[in-house]
N, C-alpha and C positions, 0 to 999 in steps of 0.2 A: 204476412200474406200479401201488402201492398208491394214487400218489395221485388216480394218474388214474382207477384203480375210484372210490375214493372222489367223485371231482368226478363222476362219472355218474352215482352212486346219488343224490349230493345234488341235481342236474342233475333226476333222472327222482321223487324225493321232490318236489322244487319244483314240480314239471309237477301232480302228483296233488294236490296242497296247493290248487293255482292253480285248477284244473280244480273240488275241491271248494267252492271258496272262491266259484266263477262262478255253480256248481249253488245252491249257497246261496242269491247274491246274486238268482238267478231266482225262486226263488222268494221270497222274500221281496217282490220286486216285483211279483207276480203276487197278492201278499196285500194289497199297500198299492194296486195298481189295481185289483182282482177283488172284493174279500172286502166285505163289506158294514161302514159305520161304527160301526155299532149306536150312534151317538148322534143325528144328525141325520135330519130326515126326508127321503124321496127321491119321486121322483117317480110312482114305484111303489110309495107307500104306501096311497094313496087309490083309491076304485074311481071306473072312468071310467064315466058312463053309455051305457050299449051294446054296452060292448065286455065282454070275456070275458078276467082274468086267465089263463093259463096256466104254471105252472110246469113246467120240459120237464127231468128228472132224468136228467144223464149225454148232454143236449143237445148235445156237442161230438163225440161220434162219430158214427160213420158212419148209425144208423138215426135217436139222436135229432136230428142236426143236420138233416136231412131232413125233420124231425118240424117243427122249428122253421121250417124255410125255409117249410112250405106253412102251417103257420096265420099266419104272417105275409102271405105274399100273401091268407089269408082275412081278414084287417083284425082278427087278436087279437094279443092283447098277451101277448109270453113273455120268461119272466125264467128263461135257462140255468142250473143249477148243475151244473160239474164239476170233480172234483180234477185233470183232464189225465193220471192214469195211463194212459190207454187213445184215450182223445180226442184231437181237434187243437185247439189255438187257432187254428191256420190257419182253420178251417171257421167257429167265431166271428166271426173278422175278415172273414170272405167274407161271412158273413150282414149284419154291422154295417156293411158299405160297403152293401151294398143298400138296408139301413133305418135311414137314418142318422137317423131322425126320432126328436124326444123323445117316451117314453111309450113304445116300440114296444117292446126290446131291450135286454135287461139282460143281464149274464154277470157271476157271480159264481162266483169261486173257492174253492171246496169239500166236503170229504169227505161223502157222504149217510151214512157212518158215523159221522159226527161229531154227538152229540146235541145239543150245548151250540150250538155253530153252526147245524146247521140249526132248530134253535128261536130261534134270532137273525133268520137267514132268513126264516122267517115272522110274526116279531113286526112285522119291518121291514116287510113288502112284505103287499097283498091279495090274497090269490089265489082266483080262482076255481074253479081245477083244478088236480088234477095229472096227468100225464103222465108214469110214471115206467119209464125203459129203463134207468137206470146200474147195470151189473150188468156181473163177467166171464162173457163167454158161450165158452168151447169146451170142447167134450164131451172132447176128448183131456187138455188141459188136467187138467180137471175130476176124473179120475181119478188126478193124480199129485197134487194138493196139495184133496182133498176140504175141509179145513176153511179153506182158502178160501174155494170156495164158498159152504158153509153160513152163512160169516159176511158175506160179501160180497151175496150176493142174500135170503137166508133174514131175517138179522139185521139188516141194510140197512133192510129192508121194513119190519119195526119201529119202526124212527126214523121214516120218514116217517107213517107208521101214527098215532104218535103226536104227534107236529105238527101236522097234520092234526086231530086230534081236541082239542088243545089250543087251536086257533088258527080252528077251526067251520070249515074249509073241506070240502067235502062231496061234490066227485065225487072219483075218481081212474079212471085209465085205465093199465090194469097191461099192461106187453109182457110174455107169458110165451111159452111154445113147445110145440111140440108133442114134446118129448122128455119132459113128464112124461107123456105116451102110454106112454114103451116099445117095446115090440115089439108089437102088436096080432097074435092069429091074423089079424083079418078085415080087409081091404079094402074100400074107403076106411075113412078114421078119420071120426068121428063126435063129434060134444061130449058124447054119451053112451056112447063107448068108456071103459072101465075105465083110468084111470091107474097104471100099473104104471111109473114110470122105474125104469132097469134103468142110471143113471150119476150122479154127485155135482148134476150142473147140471140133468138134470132132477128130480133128487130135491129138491135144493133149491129150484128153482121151482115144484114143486108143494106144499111146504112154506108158502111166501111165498100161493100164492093160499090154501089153509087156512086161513092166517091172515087171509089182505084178508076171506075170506067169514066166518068166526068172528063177527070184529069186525063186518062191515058188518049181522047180525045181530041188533045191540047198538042199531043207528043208526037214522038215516034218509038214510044215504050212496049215492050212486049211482055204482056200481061196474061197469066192462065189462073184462072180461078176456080180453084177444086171446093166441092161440096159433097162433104163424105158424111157418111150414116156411121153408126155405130160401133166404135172402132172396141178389138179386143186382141187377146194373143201380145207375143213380147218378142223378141227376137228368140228363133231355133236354135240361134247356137249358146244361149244361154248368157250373153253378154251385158243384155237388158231388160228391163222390165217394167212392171207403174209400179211404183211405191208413192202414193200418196198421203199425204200427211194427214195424222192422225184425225187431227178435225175439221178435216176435209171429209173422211171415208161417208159421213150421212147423205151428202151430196154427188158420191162419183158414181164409178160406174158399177150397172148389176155385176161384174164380174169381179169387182173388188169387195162387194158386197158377201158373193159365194165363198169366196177366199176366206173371206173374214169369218165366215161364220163354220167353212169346214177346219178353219185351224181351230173354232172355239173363243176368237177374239170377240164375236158377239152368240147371243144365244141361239139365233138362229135368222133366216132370209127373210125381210120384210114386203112380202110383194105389194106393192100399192095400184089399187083399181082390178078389178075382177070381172066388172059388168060395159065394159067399153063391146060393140059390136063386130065383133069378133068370134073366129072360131071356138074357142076356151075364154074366151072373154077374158083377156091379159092385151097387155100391148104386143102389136105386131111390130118388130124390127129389124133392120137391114146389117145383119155385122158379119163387118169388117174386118181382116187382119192386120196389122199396123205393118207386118212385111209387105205385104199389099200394098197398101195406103201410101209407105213411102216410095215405092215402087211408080206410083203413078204420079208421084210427084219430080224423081228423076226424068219421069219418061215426058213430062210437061215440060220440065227446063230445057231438054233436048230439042223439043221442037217448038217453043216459045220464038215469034218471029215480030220484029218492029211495025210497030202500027196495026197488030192485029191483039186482041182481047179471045182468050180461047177460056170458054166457060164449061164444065164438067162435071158430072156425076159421078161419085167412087162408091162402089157399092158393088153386090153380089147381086144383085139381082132377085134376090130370093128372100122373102118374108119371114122369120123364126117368130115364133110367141115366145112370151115374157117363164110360161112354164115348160115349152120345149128347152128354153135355154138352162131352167133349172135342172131341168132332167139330165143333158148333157153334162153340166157342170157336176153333179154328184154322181155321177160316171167317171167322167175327168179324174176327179179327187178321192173317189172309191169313199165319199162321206153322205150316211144319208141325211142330209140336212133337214133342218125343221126350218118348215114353210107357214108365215104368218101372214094371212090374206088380211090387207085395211082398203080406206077410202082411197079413191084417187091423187097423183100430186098435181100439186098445183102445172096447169101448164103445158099438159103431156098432150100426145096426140093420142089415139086407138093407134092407127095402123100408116107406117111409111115402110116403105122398099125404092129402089132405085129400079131404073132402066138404062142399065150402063152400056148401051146400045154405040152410044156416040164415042166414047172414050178409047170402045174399043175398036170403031173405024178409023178415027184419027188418029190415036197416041199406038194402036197396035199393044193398049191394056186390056187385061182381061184376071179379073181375081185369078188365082192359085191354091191358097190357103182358103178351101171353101168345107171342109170340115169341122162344124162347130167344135164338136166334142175335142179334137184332134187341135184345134188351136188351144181349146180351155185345159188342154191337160200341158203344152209346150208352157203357157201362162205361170200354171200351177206350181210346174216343176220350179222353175224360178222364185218362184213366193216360197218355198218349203225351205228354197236355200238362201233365202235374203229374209227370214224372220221380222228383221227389222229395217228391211229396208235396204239401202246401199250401205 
């Protein structure tokens, strides 16, 4: 009997050693194909005439990979960095089959918190712009392990900040949100509503633009900072989508949530909060399509000018509740999901919407994809055909 314990423990030790030893060897492969030489030069060192470096920070998830797919079909040239804590490779290799041309498509492997590296990064390559999303974004999250945040978006910020300012590249185009809003008394929210975040991730990101605006004070940097609501929907032509990782899914978004629970991966929708002052007493909020979304972030880069800081709201303008969006989502999916009403999460607001009033006099943005339902089923269809992901 002892020695048959013993041959199982050594049995399930080998398995964890093995397993270790695979995780290891991934990475390390992902450092010898991803990570830049820092000795030879590449072909993204030199600037092309015409075209538009972009560096797309944290490019392999779900908003920046989206980010990257449409300035490619606009004919600029982006070079991804992400460590894949959060991101897919999958969605790189989706983008790198489509642009398989040299010049177009770089993915390199690595941490935005890494100084030493990302000053490699841009020694190596020219960049015209950046683009910077790699950040942990959830607000529930964000209250259990705060100095995460702070270092992950706040401190983050800084690296690039300073790469940037070492290496003269001179726009940046910052995703922030509209949760370093708060809780607003007044409806709609406004780019001259008072920033109150009232949770670690929008305190932090309202940290990090403090900071891009400090600095961009100092410059002649051309700076546009978007704050967008609620993002949902995947790319129309089916190319991409969120695949979030699995233990992540308690934390993202309600529409991964509905997925989840119309394919049967959980039992059913957990709505959290019921009694917030509100029409159905659910949260009221503002969503977004990510074809949108990165639409207004092309239309940013475009007219991002030296010495001016352009601040904005991405949003529809328009309030959904937390059970309207149900209702649409099991439309969407044709699944009638079971609805579990709990307490509040930590952190939420009742009610945000935008007034994207300003975005669309200056950038000449204005949502498109404003049919809820009609996003959550483009979303859908994607999820039915990536089961597991990329």
């Amino acid at each position: 009997m002892d020695f048959l314990d013993s041959r199982r423990k050594s049995s399930s030790a080998g398995k964890v050693i093995a397993v270790a030893f695979f995780i290891a060897g991934c990475v390390v492969m992902l450092r010898q194909m991803y990570s830049p030489s820092y000795t030879s030069p590449n072909l993204f060192s030199q600037h092309e005439l015409g075209v538009t470096h972009v560096l797309v920070t944290g490019g392999a998830g779900y908003i920046g990979s989206h980010a990257a797919l449409r300035l490619l079909k606009d004919s600029y040239r982006v070079t991804i960095v992400d460590n894949l804590s959060r991101g897919n490779l999958g969605a790189v290799k989706a983008l790198q089959e489509r642009f398989p041309e040299p010049r177009r498509l770089q993915f390199i492997y690595a941490d935005i918190g890494d100084a030493k590296a990302v000053n490699k990064i841009f020694a190596e390559n020219t960049f015209d712009a950046v683009m910077h999303f790699a950040a942990v974004a959830y607000v529930g999250e964000s209250t259990m392990e705060p100095l995460r945040y702070y270092h992950n978006i706040t401190s983050n910020t800084l690296v690039v900040l300073e790469a940037m300012a070492a290496h003269n590249v001179k726009t940046l185009i910052y995703s922030s949100t509209c949760a370093t809003y708060g809780e607003p008394v007044k409806m709609p929210i406004r780019e001259e509503t008072p920033q109150l975040p009232i949770n670690p991730y929008g305190k932090a990101k309202k940290m990090a633009e403090d900071i891009i605006i400090d600095f961009s004070n100092t410059t002649d940097m051309a700076v546009m900072i978007l704050r967008y609501f609620n993002v949902i929907g995947s790319d129309p032509e089916g190319r991409l989508g969120e695949a979030p990782r699995p233990e992540l899914r308690e934390h993202g978004r309600i529409s991964g949530a509905c997925f989840d629970a119309a394919r049967g991966i959980i039992p059913g929708l957990k709505v959290k909060g019921t009694d917030y002052k509100t029409a159905d007493g659910t949260c009221v909020r503002d969503y977004i399509d990510v074809t949108d979304l990165v639409d207004a972030h092309v239309k940013a880069l475009a007219h991002a000018k030296p010495r001016k800081v352009g601040i904005y709201n991405v949003g529809t303008g328009k309030g959904r509740s937390v059970k309207e969006f149900v209702d649409a989502c099991k439309k969407a999916t044709g699944v009638e999901i079971k609805v579990e009403y709990l307490d509040r999460r930590p952190g939420d607001y009742a009610e945000v919407f935008s007034d994207p009033s300003k975005i669309k006099q200056e950038l000449n943005w204005t949502a498109q994809y404003t049919d809820l339902q009609e996003s959550l089923k483009i979303a859908w269809k994607w999820q039915k055909s990536h089961l597991n992901g990329y």
